[in-house]
C-alpha positions in Angstrom: 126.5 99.0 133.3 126.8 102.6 133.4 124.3 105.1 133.7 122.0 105.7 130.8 123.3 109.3 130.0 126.7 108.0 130.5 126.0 104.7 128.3 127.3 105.4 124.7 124.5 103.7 122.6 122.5 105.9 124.0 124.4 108.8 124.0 123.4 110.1 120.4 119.9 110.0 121.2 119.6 111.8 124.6 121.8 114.6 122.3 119.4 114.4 119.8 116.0 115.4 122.7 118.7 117.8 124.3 118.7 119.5 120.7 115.5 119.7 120.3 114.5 116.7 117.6 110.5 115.4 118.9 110.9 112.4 120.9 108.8 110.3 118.3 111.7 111.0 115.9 114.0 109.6 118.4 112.3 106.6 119.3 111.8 105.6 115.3 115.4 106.1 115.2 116.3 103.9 118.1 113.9 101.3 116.4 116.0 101.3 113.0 119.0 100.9 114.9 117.7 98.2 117.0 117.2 99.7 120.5 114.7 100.2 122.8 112.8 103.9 122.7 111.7 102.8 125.7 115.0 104.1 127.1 114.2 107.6 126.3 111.5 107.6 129.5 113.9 105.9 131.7 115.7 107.7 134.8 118.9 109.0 133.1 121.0 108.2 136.1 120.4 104.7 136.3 121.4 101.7 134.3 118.9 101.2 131.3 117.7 97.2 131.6 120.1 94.5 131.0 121.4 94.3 126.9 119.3 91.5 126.5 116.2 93.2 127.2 117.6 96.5 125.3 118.1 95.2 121.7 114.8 95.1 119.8 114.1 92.2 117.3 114.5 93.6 113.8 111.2 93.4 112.0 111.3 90.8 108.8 110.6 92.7 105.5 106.4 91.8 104.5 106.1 89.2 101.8 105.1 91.3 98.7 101.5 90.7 98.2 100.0 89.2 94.6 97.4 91.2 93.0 95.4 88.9 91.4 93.8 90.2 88.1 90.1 90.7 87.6 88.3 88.4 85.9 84.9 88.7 84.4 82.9 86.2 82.0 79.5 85.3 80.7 78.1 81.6 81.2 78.3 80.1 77.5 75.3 77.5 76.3 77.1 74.1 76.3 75.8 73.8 72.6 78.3 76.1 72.2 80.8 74.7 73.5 83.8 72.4 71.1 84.4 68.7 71.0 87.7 69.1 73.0 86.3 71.7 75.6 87.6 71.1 79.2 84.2 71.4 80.5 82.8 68.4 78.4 85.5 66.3 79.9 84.4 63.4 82.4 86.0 65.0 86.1 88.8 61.4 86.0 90.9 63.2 82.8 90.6 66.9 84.8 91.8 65.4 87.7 94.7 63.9 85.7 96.0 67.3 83.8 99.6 68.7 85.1 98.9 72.0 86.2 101.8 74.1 86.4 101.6 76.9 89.1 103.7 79.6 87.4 101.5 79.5 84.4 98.4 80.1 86.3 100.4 83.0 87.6 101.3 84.3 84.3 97.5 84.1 83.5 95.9 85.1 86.6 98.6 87.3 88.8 99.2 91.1 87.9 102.7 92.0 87.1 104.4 94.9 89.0 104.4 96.8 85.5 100.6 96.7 84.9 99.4 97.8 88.4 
């Protein structure tokens, strides 16, 4: 392997210091394009690691997070409540419903547009 100033992935970046860009700059840039920043503190005139240990695992995108919408409510007399109320059912027929997951999500998850 050549020397690190000599190696051309590195090239650009070493230019980049030489010209003056802050070495934080640099090493977010050799993150994005998938090298080790660690190669900016390295002795120039030696080989920089192997290329196994130079590349630097891509980070996955984060999982967009649901924001869940707020709920408030006020404990209602069971006087109150009707004949066919979920709450008056015996707990065998709630067990038994077929609860759809992307309806609770219409009802209960935030779209992008209201946040």
């Amino acid at each position: 392997a050549p020397p690190l100033k000599d190696d051309p992935k590195y090239a650009k970046y070493l230019k980049m210091i030489k010209s003056g860009v802050p070495k934080p700059a640099v090493a977010h840039k050799m993150k994005g394009d998938g090298l080790d920043p660690a190669a900016l503190d390295a002795d120039p005139n030696v080989p920089f690691g192997s290329a196994a240990s130079a590349a630097v695992a891509p980070k996955a995108p984060k999982k967009a997070k649901k924001r869940r919408k707020r709920l408030h409510w006020q404990a209602v007399d069971q006087s109150q409540l009707g004949g066919d109320s979920i709450w008056l059912s015996q707990d065998s027929e709630v067990q038994n419903l077929d609860l759809k997951l992307d309806d609770f999500e219409m009802l209960f998850v935030q779209s992008n547009a209201t946040q």
